[in-house]
C-alpha positions as CSV (number, residue, x, y, z in Angstrom):
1,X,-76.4,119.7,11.4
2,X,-77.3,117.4,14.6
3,X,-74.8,116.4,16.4
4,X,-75.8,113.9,19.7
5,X,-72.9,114.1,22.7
6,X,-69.8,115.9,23.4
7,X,-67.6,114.0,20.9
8,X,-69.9,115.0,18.0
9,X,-70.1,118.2,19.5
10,X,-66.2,118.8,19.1
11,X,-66.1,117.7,15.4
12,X,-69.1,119.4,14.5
13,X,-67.9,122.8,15.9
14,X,-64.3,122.2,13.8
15,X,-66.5,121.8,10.3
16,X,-68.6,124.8,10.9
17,X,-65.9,127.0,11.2
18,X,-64.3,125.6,8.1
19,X,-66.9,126.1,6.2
20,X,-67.5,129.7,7.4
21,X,-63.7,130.2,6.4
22,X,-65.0,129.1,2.5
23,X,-67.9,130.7,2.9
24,X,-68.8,133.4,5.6
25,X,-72.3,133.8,4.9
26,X,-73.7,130.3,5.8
27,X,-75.9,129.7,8.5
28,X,-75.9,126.1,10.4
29,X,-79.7,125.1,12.5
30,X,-79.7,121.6,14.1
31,X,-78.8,119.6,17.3
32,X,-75.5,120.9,18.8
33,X,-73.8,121.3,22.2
34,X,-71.5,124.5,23.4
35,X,-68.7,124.3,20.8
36,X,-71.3,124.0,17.8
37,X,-73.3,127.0,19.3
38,X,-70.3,129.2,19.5
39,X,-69.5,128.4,16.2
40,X,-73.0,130.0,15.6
41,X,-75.2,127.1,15.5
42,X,-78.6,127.4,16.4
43,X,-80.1,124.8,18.3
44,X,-83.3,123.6,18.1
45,X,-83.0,120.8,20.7
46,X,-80.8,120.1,23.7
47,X,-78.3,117.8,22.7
48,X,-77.9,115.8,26.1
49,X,-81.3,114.4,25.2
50,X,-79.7,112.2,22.3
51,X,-76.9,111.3,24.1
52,X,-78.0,108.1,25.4
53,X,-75.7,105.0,24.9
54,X,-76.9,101.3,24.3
55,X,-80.2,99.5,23.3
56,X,-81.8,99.5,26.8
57,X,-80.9,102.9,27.9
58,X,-82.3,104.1,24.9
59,X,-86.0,102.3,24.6
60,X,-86.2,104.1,28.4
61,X,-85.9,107.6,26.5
62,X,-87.6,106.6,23.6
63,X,-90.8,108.0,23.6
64,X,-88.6,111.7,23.8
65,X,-86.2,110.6,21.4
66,X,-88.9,109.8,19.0
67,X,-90.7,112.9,19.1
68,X,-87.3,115.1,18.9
69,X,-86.4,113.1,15.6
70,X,-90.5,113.7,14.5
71,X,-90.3,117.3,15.1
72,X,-87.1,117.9,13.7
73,X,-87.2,116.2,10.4
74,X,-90.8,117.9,10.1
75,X,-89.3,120.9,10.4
76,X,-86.2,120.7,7.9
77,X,-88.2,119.4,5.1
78,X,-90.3,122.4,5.6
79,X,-87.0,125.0,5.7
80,X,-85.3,123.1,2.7
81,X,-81.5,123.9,4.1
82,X,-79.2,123.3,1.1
83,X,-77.4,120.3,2.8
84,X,-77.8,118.0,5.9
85,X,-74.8,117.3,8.1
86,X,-75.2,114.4,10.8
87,X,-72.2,114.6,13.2
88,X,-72.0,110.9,14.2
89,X,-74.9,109.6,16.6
90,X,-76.2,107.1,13.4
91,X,-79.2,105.3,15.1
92,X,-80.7,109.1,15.1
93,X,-78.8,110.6,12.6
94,X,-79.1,107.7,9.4
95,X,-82.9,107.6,9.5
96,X,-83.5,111.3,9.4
97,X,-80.9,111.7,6.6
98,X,-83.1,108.8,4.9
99,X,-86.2,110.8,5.4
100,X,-84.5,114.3,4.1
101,X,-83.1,112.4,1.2
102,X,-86.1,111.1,0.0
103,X,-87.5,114.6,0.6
104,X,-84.7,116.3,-1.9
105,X,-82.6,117.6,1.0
106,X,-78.8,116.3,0.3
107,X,-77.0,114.3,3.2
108,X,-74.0,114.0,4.6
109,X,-73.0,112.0,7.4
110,X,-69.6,112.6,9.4
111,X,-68.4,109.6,11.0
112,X,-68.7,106.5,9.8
113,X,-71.1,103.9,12.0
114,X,-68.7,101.2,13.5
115,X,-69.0,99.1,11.0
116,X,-65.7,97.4,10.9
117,X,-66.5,96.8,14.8
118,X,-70.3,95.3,14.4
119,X,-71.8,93.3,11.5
120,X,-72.0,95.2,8.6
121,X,-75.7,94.7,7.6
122,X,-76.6,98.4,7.6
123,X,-74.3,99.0,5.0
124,X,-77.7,99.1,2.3
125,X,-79.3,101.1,4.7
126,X,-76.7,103.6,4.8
127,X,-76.2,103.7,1.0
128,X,-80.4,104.9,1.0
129,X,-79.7,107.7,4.0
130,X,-76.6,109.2,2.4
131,X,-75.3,111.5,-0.5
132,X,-71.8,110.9,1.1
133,X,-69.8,109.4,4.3
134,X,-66.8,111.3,5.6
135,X,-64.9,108.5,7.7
136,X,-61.6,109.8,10.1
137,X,-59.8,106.6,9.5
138,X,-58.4,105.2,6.5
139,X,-59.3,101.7,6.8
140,X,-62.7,102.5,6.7
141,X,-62.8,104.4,3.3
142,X,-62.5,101.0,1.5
143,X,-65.7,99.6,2.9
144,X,-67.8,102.0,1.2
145,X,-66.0,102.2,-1.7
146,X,-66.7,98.2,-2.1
147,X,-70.1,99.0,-1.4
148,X,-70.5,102.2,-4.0
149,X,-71.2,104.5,-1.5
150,X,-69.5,107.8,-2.4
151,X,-66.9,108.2,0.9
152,X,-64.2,110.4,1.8
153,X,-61.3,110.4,4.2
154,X,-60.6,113.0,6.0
155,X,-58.1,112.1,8.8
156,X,-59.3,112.7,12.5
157,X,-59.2,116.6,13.8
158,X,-58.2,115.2,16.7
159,X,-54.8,114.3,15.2
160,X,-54.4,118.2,14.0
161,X,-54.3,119.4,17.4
162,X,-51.1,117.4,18.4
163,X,-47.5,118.5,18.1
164,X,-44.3,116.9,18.7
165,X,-43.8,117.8,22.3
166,X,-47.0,116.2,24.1
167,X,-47.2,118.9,26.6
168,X,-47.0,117.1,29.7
169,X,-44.5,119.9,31.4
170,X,-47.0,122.6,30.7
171,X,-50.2,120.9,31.6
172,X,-48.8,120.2,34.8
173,X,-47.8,123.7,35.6
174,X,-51.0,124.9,34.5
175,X,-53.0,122.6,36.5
176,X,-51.0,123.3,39.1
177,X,-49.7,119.2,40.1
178,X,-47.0,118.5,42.9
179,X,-44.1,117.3,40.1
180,X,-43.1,114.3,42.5
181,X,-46.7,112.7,42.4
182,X,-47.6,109.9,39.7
183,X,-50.7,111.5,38.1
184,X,-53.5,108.8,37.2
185,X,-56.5,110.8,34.8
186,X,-59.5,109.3,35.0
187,X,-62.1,109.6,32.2
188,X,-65.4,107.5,33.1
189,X,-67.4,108.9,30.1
190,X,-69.2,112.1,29.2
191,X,-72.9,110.7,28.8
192,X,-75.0,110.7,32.2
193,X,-76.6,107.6,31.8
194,X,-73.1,105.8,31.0
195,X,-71.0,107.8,33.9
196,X,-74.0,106.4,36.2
197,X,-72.8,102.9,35.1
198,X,-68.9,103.5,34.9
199,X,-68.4,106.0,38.0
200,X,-68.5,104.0,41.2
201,X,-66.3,101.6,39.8
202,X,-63.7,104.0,38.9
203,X,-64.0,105.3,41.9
204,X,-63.5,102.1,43.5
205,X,-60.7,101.6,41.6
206,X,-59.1,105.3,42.4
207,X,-59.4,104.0,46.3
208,X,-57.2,100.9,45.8
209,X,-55.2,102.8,43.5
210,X,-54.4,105.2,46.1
211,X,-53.8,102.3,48.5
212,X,-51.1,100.9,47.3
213,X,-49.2,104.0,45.4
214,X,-49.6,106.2,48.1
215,X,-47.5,109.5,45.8
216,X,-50.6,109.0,43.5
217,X,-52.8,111.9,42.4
218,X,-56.2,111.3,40.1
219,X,-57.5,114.2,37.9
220,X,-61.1,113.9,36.5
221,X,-62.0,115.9,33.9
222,X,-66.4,116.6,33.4
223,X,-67.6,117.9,30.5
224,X,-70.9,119.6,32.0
225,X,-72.2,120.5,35.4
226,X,-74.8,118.0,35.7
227,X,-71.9,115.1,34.9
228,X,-69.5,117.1,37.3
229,X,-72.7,116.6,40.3
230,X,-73.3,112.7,39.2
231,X,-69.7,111.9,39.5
232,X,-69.5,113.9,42.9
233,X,-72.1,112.5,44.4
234,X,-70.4,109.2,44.0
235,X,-67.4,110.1,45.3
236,X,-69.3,110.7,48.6
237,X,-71.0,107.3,48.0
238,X,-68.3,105.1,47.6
239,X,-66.5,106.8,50.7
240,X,-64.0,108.2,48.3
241,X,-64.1,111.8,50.0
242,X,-60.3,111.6,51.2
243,X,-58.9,110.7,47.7
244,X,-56.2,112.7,46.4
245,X,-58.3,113.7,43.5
246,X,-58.5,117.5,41.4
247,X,-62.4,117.6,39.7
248,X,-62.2,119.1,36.6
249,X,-64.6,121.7,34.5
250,X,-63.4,120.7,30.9
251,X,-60.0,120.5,30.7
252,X,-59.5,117.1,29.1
253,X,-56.8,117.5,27.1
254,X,-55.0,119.2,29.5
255,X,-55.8,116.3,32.0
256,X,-54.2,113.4,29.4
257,X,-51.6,115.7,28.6
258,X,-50.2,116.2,32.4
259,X,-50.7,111.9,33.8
260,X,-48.8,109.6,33.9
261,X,-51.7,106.8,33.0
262,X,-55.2,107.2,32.1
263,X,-58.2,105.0,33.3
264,X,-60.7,105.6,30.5
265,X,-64.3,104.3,28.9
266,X,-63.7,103.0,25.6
267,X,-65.0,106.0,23.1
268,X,-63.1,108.9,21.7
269,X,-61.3,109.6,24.9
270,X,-59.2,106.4,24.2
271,X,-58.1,108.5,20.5
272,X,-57.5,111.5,22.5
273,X,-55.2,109.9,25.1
274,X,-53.6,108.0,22.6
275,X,-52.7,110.7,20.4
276,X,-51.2,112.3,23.7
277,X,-49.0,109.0,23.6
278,X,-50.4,108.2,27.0
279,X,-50.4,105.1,28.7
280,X,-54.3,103.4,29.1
281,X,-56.5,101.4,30.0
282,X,-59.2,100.7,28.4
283,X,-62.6,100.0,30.0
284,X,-66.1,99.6,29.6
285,X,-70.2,98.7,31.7
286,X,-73.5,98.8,30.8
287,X,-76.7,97.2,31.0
288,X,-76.2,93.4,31.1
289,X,-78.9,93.0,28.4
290,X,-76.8,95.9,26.4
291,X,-73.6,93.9,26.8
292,X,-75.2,91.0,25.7
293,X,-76.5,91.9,22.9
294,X,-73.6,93.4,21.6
295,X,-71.2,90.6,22.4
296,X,-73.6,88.6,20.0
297,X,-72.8,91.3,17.1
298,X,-69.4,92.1,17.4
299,X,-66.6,90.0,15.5
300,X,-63.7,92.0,16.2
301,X,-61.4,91.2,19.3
302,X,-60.6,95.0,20.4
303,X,-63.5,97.6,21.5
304,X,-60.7,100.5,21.9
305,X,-59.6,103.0,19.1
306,X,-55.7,102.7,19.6
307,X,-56.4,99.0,19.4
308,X,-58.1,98.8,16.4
309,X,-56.6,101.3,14.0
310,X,-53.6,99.4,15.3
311,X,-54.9,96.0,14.5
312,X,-53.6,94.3,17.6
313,X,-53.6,95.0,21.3
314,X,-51.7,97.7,22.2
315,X,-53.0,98.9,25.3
316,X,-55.0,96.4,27.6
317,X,-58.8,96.0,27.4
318,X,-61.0,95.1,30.5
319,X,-64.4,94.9,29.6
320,X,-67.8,94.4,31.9
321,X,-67.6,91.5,34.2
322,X,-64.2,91.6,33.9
323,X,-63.9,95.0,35.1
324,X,-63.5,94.7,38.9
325,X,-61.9,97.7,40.8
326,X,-59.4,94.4,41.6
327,X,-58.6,94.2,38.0
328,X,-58.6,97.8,36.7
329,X,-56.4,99.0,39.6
330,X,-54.2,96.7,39.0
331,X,-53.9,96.8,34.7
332,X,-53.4,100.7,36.0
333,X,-50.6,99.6,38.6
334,X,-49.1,97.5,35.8
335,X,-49.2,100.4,33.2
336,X,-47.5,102.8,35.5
337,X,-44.7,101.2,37.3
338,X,-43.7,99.2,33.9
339,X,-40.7,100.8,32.3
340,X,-41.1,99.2,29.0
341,X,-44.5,100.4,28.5
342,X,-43.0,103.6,29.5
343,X,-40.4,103.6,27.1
344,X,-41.8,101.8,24.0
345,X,-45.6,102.3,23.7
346,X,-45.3,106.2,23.1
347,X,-43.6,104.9,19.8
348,X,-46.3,102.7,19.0
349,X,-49.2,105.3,20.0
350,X,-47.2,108.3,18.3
351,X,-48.0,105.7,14.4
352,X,-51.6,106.3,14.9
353,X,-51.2,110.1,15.6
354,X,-49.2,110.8,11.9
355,X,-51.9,108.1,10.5
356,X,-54.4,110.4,11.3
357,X,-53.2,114.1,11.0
358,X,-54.7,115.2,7.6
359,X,-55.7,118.6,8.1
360,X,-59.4,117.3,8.5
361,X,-61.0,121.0,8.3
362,X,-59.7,121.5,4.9
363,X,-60.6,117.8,4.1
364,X,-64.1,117.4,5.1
365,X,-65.0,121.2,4.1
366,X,-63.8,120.2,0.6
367,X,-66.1,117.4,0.5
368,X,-68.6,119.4,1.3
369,X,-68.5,122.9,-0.6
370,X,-69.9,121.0,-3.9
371,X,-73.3,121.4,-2.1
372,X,-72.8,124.3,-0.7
373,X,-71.9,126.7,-3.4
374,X,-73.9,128.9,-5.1
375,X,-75.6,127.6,-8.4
């Protein structure tokens, strides 16, 4: 299995111990973070060295990048593993799955690329890299399907963590919160190289937030100790040392669960904060060339999850140029002092998390355990 940042890391760590539930003997070697190494994978390379985000960023790295994926595939051909599982990351993941297929090795890839959110001219190379695609939403499963690739949905896992009550009282006790302060969370990414790009504007942002909401506090959940020190050491940058502001180790979920809005890069954390029924807003920055490049390909009007499973806007978007601390504070301002987003989008969010909650473990391990079995 390789999985290549903390998101992959997460669904990753739920499928191997699913498939240890079916079958307690197997053993998992690959790419993985902390929650796939507890689970008992062993990892052969760091994972923060794939977890680099966007065309430039990633021809800066290359030369590494290149030689992990070398290396690797080298040395799975050579151990013959009865199955291949890549966890998302599908610029690394697709062409070593091409490589071990032509090799004999069978492939599965969890997550499906975004096509429906850039053209979809991979889809023949995908159908060449893969034995099967497991794809968390349904409107995906269609496209593959069309194009004869053998697909399966399996809801998100994400989804299967959520109950009815969205925890917001308990969070907030836990995390210790003052109950008359407006809580703003603030989720700038979990990659270094795109929290370099997306921290001193949130930070900005925090600073004219705090401005003009004075009974504001900001909670910032990090998922690692080197993206805890980057975001830190912009704080002090950007003169934001007197902010009202908690620092988190981990502790996302609980973060969403306890604010009132979330500022947050567009990725999974926009799924996670919806499925809390949160209030967002949605941002994104990276290299101009990046951004251009991409604005070129993509041919849907929404970059966040919430907004495209739900097909229209349903939480506001503020993208690159657009995304001024000016702007952002003030979508957050707008998303926090609104009653009717207060009242209504909940509803609207709360669709997407009964869309989604398939029991994914017992979904994706089924898909699987054809492979896995013995002869």
């Amino acid at each position: 299995m390789v999985a290549g940042e903390a998101s992959g890391d997460f669904l990753g760590a739920h499928l191997i111990a699913a498939l240890r539930r079916r079958i307690p003997g197997l053993q998992f070697v690959g790419i993985g973070g902390p929650k796939m190494e507890a689970e008992g994978l062993a990892s052969w390379f760091p994972m923060e060295k794939l977890a680099v985000r966007g065309y430039v960023e990633v021809l800066r790295h290359f030369l590494e990048i290149h030689g992990i994926h070398r290396k690797l595939g080298r040395r799975l051909v050579e151990a013959r593993p009865r199955l291949f599982i890549g966890v998302d990351a599908p610029d690394f993941n697709l062409s070593l799955e091409r490589r071990l297929k032509r090799s004999g090795i069978p492939t599965v890839h969890y997550v499906s690329p975004s096509l429906w959110a850039w053209r979809g001219g991979r889809m023949s190379g995908i159908a060449a890299s893969v034995d099967k695609m497991l794809v968390l939403f349904p409107f995906e499963e269609a496209l593959y399907r069309d194009a004869g690739v053998p697909v399966a949905y399996v809801g998100h896992p994400l989804a299967d963590l959520t109950s009815e009550d969205n925890g917001a009282a308990a969070a907030r006790e836990q995390l210790r919160l003052p109950a008359t302060r407006k809580i703003v969370t603030l989720l700038p990414g979990s990659r270094q190289s795109e929290l370099r790009y997306m921290a001193p504007c949130f930070v900005q942002t925090a600073k004219l937030i705090a401005a003009r909401q004075p009974a504001v506090h900001f909670l910032v959940p990090l998922i690692s100790r080197e993206t805890r020190a980057i975001f830190e050491e912009v704080v002090y940058a950007e003169g934001g040392s007197e902010l009202p502001m908690t620092v988190l180790f981990g502790h996302a979920r609980e973060a969403i669960a306890a604010c009132d809005v979330t500022l947050v890069a567009s990725g999974t954390a926009t799924l996670e904060t919806a499925l809390a029924r949160k209030p967002m807003v949605i941002t994104y920055k990276m290299a101009g060339l990046t951004a251009r490049i991409m604005r070129k390909m993509g041919y849907l009007p929404w970059v966040g999850l919430p907004n495209i499973i739900a097909g229209e806007f349903v939480v506001p978007e503020i993208l690159q140029d657009d995304a001024t601390p000016e702007n952002l504070s003030q979508a957050v301002l707008n998303s926090l002092n609104d009653p009717v987003v207060n009242r209504k989008l909940p509803e609207r969010l709360d669709r997407i998390r009964l869309l989604l909650r398939k029991d994914t473990a017992a979904r994706a391990s089924e898909a699987i355990l054809p492979w896995l079995r013995p002869a």
